[in-house]
mmJSON file of the N, C-alpha and C atoms, coordinates in Angstrom:
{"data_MODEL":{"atom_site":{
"group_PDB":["ATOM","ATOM","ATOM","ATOM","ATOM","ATOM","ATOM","ATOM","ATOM","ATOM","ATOM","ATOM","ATOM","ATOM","ATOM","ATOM","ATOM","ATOM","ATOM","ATOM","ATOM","ATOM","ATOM","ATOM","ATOM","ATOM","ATOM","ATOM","ATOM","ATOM","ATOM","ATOM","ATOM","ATOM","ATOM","ATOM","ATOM","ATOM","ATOM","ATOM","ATOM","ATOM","ATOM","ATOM","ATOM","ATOM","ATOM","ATOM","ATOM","ATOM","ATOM","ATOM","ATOM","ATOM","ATOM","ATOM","ATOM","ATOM","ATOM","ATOM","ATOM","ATOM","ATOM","ATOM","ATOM","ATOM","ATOM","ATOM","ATOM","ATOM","ATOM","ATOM","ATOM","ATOM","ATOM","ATOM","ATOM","ATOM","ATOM","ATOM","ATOM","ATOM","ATOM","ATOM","ATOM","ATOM","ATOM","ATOM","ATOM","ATOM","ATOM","ATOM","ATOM","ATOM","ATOM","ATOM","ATOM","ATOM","ATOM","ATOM","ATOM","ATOM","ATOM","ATOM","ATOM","ATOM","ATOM","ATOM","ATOM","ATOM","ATOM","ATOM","ATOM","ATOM","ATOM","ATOM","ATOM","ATOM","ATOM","ATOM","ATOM","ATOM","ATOM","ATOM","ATOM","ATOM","ATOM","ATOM","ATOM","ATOM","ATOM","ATOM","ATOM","ATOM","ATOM","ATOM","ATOM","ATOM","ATOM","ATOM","ATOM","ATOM","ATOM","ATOM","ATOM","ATOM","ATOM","ATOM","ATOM","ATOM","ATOM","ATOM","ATOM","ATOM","ATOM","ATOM","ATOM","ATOM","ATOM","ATOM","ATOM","ATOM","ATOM","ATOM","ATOM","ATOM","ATOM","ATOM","ATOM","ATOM","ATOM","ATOM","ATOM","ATOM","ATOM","ATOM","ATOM","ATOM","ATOM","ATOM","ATOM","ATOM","ATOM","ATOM","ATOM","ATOM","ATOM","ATOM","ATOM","ATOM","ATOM","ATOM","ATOM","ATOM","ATOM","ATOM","ATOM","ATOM","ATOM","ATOM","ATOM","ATOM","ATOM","ATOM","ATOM","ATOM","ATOM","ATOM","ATOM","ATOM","ATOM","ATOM","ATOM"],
"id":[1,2,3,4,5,6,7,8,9,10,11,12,13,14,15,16,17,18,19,20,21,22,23,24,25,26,27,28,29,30,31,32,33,34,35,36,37,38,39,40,41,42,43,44,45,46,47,48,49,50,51,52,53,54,55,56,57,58,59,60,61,62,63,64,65,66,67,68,69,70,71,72,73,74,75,76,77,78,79,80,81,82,83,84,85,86,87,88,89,90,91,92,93,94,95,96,97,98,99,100,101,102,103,104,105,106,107,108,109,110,111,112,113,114,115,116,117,118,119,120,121,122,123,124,125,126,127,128,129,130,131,132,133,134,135,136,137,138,139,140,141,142,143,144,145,146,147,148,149,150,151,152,153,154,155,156,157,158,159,160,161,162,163,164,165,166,167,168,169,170,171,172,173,174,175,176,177,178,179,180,181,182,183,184,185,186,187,188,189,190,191,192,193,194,195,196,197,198,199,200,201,202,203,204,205,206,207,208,209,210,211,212,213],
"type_symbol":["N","C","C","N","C","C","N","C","C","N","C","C","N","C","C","N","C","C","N","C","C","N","C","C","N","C","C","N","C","C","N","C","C","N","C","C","N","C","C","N","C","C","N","C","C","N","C","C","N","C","C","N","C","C","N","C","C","N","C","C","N","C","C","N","C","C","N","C","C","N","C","C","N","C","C","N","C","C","N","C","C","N","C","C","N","C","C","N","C","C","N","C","C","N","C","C","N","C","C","N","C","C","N","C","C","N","C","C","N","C","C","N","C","C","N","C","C","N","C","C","N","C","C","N","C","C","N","C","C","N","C","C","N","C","C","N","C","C","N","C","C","N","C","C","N","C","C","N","C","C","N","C","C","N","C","C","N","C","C","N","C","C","N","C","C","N","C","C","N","C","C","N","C","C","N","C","C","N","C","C","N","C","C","N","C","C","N","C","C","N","C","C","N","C","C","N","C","C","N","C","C","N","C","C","N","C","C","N","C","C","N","C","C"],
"label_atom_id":["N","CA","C","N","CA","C","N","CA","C","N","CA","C","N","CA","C","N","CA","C","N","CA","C","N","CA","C","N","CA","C","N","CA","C","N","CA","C","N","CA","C","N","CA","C","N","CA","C","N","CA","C","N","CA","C","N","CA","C","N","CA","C","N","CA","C","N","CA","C","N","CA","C","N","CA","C","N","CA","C","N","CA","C","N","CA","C","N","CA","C","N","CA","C","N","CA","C","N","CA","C","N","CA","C","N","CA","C","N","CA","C","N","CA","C","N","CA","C","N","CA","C","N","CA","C","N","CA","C","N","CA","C","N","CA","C","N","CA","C","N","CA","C","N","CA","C","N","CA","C","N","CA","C","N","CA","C","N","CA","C","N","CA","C","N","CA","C","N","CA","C","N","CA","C","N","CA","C","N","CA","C","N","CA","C","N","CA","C","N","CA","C","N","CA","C","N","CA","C","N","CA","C","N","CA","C","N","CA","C","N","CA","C","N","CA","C","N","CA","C","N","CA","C","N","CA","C","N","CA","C","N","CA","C","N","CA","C","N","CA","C","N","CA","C","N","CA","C"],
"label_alt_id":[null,null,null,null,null,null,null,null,null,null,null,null,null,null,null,null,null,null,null,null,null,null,null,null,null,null,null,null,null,null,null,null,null,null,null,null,null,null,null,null,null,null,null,null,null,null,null,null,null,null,null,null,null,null,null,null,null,null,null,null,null,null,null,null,null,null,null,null,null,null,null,null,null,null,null,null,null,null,null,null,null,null,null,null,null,null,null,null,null,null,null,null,null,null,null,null,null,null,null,null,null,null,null,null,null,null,null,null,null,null,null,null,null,null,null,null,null,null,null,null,null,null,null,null,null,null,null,null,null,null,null,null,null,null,null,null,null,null,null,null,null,null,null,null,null,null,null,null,null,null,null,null,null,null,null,null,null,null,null,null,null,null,null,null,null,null,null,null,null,null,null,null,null,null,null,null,null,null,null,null,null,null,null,null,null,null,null,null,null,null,null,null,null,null,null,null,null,null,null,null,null,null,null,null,null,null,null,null,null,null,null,null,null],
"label_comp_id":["UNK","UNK","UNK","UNK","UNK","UNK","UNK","UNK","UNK","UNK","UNK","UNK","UNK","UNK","UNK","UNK","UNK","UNK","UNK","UNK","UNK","UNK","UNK","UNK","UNK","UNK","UNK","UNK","UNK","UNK","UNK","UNK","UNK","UNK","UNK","UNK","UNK","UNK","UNK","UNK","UNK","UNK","UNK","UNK","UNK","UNK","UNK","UNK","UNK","UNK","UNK","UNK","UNK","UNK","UNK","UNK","UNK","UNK","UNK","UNK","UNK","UNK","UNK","UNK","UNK","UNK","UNK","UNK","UNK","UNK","UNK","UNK","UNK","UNK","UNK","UNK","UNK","UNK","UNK","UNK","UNK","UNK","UNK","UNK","UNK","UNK","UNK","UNK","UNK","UNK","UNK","UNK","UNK","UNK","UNK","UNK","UNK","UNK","UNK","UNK","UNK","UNK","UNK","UNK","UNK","UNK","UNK","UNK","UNK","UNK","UNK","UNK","UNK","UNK","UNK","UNK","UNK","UNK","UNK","UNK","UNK","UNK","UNK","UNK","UNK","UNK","UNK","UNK","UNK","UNK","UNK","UNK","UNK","UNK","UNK","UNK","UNK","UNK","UNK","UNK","UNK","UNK","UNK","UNK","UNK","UNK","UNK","UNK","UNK","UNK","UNK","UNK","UNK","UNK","UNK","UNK","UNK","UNK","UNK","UNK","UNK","UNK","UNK","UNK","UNK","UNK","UNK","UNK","UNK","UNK","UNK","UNK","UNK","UNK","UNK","UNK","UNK","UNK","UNK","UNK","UNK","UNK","UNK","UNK","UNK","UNK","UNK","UNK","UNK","UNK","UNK","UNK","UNK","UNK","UNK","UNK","UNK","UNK","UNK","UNK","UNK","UNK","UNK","UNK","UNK","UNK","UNK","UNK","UNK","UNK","UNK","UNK","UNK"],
"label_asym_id":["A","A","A","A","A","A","A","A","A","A","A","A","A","A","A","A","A","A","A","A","A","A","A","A","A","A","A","A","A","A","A","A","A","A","A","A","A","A","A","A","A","A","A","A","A","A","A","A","A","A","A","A","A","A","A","A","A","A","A","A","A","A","A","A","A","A","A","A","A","A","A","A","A","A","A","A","A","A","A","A","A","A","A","A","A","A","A","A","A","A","A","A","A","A","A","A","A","A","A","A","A","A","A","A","A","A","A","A","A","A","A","A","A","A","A","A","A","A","A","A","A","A","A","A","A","A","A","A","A","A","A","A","A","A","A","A","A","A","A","A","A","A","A","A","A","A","A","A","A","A","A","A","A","A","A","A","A","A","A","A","A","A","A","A","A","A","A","A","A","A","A","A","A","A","A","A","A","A","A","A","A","A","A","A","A","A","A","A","A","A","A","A","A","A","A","A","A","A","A","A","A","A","A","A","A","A","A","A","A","A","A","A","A"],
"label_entity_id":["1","1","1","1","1","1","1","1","1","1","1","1","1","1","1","1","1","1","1","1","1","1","1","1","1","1","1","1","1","1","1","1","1","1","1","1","1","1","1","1","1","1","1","1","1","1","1","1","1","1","1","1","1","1","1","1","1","1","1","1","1","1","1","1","1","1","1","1","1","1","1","1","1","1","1","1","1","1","1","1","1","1","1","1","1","1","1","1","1","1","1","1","1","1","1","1","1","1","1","1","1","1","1","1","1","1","1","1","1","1","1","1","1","1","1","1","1","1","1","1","1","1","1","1","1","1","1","1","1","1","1","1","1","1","1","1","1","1","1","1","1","1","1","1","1","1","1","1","1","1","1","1","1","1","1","1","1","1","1","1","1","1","1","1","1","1","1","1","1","1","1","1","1","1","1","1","1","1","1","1","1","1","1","1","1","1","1","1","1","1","1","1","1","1","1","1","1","1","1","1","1","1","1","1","1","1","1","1","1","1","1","1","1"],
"label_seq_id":[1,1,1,2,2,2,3,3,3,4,4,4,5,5,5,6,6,6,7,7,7,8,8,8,9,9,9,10,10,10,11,11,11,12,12,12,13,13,13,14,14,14,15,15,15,16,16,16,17,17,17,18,18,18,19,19,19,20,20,20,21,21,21,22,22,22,23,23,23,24,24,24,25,25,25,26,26,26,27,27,27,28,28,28,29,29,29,30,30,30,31,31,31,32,32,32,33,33,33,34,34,34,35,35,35,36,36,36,37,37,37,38,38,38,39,39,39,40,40,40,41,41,41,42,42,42,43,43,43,44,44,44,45,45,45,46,46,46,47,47,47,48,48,48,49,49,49,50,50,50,51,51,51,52,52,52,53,53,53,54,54,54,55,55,55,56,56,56,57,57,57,58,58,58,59,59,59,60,60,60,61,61,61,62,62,62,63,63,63,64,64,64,65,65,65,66,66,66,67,67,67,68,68,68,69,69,69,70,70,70,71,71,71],
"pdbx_PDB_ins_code":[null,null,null,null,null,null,null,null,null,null,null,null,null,null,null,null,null,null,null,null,null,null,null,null,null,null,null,null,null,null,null,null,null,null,null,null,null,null,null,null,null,null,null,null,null,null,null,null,null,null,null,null,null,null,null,null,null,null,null,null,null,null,null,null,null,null,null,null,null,null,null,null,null,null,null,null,null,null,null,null,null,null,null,null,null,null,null,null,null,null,null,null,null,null,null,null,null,null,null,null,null,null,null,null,null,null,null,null,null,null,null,null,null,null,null,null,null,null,null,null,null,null,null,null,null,null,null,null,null,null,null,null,null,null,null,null,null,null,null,null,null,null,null,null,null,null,null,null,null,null,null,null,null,null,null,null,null,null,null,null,null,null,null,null,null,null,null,null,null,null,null,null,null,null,null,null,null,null,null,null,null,null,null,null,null,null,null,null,null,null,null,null,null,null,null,null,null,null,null,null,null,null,null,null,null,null,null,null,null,null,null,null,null],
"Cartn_x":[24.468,23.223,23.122,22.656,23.122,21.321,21.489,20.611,19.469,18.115,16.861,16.24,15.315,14.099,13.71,12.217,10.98,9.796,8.927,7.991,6.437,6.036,4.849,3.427,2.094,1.072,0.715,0.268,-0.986,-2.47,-3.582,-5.019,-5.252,-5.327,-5.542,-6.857,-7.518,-8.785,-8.636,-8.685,-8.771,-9.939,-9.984,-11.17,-10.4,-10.577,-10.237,-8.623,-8.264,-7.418,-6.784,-7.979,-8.052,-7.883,-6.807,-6.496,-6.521,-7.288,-7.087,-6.832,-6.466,-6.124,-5.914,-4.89,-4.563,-2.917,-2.181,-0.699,-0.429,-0.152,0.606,1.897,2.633,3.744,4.081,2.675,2.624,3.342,3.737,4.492,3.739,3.594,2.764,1.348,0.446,-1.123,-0.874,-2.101,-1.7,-2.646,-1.96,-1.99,-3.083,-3.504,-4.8,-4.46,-4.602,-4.143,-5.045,-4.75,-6.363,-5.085,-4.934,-4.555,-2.949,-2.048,-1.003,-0.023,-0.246,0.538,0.566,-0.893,-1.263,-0.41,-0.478,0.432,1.955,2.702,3.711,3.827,3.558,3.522,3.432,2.328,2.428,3.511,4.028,5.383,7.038,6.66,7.875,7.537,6.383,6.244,6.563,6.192,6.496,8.134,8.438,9.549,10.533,10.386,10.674,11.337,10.182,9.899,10.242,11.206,11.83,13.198,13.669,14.776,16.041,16.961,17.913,18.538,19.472,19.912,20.794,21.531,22.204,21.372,20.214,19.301,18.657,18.265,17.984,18.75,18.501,19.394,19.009,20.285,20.598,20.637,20.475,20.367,20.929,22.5,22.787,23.4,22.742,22.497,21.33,20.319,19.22,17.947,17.63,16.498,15.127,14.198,13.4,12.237,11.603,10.657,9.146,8.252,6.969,6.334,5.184,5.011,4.314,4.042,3.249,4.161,5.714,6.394,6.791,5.86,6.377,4.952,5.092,4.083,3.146],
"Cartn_y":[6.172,6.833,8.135,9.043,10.676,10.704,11.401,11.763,12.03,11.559,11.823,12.199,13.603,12.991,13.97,13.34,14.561,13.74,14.782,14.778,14.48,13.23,12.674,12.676,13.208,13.286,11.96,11.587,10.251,10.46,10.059,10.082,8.537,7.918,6.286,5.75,5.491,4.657,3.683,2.73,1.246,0.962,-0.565,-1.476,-2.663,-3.507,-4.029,-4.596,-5.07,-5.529,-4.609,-3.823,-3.348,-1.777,-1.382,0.225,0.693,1.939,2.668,4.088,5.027,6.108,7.169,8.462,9.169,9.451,9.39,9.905,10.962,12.16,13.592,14.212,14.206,15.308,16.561,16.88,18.238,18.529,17.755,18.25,17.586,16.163,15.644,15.467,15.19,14.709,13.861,14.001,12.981,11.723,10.69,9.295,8.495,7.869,6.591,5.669,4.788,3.651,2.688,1.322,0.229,-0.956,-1.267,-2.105,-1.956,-3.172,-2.911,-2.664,-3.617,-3.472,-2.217,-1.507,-0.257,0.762,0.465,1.644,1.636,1.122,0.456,0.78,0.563,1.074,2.356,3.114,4.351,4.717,4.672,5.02,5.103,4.137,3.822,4.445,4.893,5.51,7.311,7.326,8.931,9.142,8.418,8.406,8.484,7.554,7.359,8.597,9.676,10.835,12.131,11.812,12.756,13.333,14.307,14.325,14.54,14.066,13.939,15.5,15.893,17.562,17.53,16.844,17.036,17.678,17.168,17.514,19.051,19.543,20.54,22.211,22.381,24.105,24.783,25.495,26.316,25.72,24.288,23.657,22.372,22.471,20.759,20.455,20.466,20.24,19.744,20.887,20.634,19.834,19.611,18.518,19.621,19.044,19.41,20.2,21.091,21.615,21.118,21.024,20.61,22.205,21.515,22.589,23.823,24.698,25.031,26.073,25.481,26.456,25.828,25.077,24.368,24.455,25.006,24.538,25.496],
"Cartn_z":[7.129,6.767,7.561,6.638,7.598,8.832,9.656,10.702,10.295,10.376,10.338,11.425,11.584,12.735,12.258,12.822,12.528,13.709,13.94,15.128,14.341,15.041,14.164,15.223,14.828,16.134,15.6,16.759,16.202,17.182,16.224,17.037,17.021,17.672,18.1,18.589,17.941,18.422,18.772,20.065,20.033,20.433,20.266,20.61,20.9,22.142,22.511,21.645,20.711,20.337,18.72,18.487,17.35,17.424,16.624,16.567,15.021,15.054,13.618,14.375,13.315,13.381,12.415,12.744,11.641,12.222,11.705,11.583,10.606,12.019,10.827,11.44,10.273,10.723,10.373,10.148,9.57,8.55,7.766,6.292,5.089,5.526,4.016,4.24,3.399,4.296,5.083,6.071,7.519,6.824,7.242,6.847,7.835,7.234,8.272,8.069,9.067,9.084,9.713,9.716,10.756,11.321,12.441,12.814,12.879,14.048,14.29,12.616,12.09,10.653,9.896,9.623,9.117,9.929,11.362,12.022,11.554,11.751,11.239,10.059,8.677,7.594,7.403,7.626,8.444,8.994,9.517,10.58,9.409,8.933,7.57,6.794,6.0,5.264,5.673,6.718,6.582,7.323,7.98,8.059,6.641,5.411,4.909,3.778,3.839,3.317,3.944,5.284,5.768,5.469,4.786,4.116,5.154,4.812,5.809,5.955,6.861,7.036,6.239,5.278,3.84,2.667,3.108,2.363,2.25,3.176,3.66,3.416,2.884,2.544,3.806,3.804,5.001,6.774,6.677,8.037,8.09,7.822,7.603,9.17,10.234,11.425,11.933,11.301,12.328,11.425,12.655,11.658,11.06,9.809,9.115,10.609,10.067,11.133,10.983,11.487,10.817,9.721,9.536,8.315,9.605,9.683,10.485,11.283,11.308,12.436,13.741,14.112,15.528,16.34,17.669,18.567,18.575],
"occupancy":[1.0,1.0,1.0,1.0,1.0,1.0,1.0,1.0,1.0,1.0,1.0,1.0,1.0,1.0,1.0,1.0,1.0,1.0,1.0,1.0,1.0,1.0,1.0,1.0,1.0,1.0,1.0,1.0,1.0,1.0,1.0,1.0,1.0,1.0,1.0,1.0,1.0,1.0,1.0,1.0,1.0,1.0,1.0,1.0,1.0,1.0,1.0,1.0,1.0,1.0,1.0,1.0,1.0,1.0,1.0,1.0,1.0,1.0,1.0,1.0,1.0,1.0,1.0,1.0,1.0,1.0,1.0,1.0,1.0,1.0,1.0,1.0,1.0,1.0,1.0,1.0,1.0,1.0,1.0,1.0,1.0,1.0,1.0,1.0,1.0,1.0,1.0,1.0,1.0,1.0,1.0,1.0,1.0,1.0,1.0,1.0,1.0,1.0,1.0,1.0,1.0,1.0,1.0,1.0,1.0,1.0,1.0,1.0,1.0,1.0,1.0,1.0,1.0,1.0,1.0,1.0,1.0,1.0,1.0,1.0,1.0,1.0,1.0,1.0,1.0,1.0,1.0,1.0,1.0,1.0,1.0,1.0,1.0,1.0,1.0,1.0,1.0,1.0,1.0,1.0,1.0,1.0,1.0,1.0,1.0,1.0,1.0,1.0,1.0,1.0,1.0,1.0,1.0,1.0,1.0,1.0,1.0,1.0,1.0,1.0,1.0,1.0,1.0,1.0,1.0,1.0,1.0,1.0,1.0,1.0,1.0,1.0,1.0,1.0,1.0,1.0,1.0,1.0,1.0,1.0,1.0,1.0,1.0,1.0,1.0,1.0,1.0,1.0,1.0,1.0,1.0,1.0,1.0,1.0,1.0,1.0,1.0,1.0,1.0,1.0,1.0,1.0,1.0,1.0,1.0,1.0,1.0,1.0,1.0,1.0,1.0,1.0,1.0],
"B_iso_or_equiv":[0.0,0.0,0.0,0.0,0.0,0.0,0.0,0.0,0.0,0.0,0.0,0.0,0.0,0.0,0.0,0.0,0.0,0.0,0.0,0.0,0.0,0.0,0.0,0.0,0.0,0.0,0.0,0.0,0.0,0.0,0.0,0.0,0.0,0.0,0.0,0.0,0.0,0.0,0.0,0.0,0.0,0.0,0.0,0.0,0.0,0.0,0.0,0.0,0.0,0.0,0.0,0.0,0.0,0.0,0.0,0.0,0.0,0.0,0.0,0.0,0.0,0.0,0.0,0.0,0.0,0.0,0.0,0.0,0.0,0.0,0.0,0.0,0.0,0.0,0.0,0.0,0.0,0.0,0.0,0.0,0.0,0.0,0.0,0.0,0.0,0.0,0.0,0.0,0.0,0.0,0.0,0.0,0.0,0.0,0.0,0.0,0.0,0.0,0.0,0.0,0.0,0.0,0.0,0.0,0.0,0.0,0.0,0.0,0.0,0.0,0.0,0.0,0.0,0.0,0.0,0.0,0.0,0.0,0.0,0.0,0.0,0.0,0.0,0.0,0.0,0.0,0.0,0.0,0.0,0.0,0.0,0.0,0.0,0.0,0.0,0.0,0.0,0.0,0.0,0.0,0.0,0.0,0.0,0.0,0.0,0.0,0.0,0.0,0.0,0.0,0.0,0.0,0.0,0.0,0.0,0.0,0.0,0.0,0.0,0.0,0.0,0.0,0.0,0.0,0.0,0.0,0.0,0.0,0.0,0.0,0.0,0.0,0.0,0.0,0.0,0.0,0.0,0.0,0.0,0.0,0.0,0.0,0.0,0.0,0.0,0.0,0.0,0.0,0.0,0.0,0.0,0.0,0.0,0.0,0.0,0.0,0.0,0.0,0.0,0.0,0.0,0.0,0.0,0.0,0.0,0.0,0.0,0.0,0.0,0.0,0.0,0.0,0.0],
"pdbx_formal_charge":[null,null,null,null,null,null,null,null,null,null,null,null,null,null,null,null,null,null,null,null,null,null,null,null,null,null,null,null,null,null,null,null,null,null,null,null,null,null,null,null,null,null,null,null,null,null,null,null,null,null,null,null,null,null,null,null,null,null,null,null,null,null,null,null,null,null,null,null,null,null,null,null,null,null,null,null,null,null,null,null,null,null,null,null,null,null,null,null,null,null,null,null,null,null,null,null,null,null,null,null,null,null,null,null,null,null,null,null,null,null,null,null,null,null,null,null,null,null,null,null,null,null,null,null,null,null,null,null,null,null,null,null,null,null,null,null,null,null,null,null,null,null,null,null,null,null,null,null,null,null,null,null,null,null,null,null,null,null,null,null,null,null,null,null,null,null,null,null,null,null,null,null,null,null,null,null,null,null,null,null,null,null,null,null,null,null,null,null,null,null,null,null,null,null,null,null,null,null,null,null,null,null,null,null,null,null,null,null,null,null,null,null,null],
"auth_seq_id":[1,1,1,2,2,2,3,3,3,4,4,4,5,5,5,6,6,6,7,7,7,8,8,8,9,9,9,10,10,10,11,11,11,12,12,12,13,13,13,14,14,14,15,15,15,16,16,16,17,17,17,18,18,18,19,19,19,20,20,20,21,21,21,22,22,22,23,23,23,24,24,24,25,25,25,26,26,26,27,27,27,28,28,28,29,29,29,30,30,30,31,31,31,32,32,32,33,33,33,34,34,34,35,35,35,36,36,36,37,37,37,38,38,38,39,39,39,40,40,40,41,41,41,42,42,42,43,43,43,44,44,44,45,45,45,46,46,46,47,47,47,48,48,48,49,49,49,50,50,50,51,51,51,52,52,52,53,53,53,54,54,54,55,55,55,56,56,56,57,57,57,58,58,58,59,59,59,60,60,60,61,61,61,62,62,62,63,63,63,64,64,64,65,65,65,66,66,66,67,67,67,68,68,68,69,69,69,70,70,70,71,71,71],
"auth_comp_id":["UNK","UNK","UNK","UNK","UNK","UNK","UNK","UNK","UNK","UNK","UNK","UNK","UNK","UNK","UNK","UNK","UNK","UNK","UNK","UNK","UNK","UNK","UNK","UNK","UNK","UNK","UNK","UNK","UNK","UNK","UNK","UNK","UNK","UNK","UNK","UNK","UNK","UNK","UNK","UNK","UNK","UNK","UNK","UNK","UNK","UNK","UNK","UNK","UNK","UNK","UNK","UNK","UNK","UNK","UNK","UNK","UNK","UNK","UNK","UNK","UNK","UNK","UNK","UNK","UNK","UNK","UNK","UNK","UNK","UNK","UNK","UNK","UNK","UNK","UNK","UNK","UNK","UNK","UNK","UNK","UNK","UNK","UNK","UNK","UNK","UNK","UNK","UNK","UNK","UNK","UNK","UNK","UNK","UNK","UNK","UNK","UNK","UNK","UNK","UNK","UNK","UNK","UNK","UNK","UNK","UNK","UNK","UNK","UNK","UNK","UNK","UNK","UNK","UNK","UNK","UNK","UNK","UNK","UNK","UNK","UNK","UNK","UNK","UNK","UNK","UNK","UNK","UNK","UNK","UNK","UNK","UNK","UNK","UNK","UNK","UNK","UNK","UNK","UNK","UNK","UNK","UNK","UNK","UNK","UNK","UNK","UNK","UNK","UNK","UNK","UNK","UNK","UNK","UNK","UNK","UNK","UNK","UNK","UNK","UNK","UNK","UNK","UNK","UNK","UNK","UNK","UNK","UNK","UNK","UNK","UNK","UNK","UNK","UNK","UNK","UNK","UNK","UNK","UNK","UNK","UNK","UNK","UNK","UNK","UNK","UNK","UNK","UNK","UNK","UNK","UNK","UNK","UNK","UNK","UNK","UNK","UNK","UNK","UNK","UNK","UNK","UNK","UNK","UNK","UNK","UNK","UNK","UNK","UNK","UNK","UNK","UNK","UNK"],
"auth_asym_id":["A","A","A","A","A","A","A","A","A","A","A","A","A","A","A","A","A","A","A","A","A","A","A","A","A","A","A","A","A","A","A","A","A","A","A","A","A","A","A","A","A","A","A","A","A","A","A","A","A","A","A","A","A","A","A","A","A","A","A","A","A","A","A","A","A","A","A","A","A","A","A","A","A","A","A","A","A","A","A","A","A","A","A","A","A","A","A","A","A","A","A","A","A","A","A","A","A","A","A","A","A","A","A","A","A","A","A","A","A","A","A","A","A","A","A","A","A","A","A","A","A","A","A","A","A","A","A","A","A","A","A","A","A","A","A","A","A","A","A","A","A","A","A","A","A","A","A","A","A","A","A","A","A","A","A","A","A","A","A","A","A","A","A","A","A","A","A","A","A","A","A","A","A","A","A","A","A","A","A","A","A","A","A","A","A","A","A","A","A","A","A","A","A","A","A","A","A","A","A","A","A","A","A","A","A","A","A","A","A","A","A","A","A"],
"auth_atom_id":["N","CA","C","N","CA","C","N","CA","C","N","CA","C","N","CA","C","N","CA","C","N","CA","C","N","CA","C","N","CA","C","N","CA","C","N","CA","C","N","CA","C","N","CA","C","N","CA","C","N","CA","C","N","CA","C","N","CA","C","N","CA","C","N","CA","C","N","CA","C","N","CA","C","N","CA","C","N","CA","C","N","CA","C","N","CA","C","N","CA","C","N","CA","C","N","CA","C","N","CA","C","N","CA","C","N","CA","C","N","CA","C","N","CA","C","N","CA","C","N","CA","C","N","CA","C","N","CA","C","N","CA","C","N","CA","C","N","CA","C","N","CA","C","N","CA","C","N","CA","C","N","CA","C","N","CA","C","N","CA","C","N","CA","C","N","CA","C","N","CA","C","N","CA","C","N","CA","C","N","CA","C","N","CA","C","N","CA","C","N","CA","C","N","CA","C","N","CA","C","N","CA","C","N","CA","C","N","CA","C","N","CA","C","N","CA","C","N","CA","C","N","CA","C","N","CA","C","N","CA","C","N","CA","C","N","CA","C","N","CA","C","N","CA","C","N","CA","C"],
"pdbx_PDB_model_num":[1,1,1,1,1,1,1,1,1,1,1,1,1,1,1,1,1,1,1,1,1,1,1,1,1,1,1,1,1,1,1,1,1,1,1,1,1,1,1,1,1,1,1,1,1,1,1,1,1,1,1,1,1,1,1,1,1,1,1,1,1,1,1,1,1,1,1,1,1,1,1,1,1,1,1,1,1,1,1,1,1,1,1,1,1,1,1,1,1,1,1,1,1,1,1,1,1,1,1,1,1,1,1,1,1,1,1,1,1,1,1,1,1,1,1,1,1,1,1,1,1,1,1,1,1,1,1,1,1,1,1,1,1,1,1,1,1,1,1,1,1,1,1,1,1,1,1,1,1,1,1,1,1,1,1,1,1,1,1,1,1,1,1,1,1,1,1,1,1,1,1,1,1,1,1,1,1,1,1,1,1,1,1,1,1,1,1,1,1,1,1,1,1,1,1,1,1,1,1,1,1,1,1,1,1,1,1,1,1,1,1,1,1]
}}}
């Protein structure tokens, strides 16, 4: 399987046992999620949607950038 990565923020609310949030990687809409499973799903899902550097024109090295440019 060829090389993936991409850089994901997360905002995390907990309550004692209980976490919701939002997950973005600046490329697709940022995702919400409620609880350990939701995060997790979350996590696969945008992972999922990261195109590998085969994929990518002009950069079959480097990984995808966020949308935005960087920092």
């Amino acid at each position: 399987m060829p090389r993936r990565s991409c850089e994901i923020r997360l905002s995390v609310d907990v309550e004692d046992d209980d976490l919701a949030g939002v997950a973005d990687d600046g490329i697709v809409p940022p995702r919400s999620f409620h609880g350990w499973l939701g995060l997790l799903a979350t996590l696969d899902a945008l992972l999922a949607a990261v195109p590998s550097a085969a994929d990518v024109a002009g950069a079959p090295d480097e990984p995808p950038m966020p949308h935005g440019g960087g920092s």
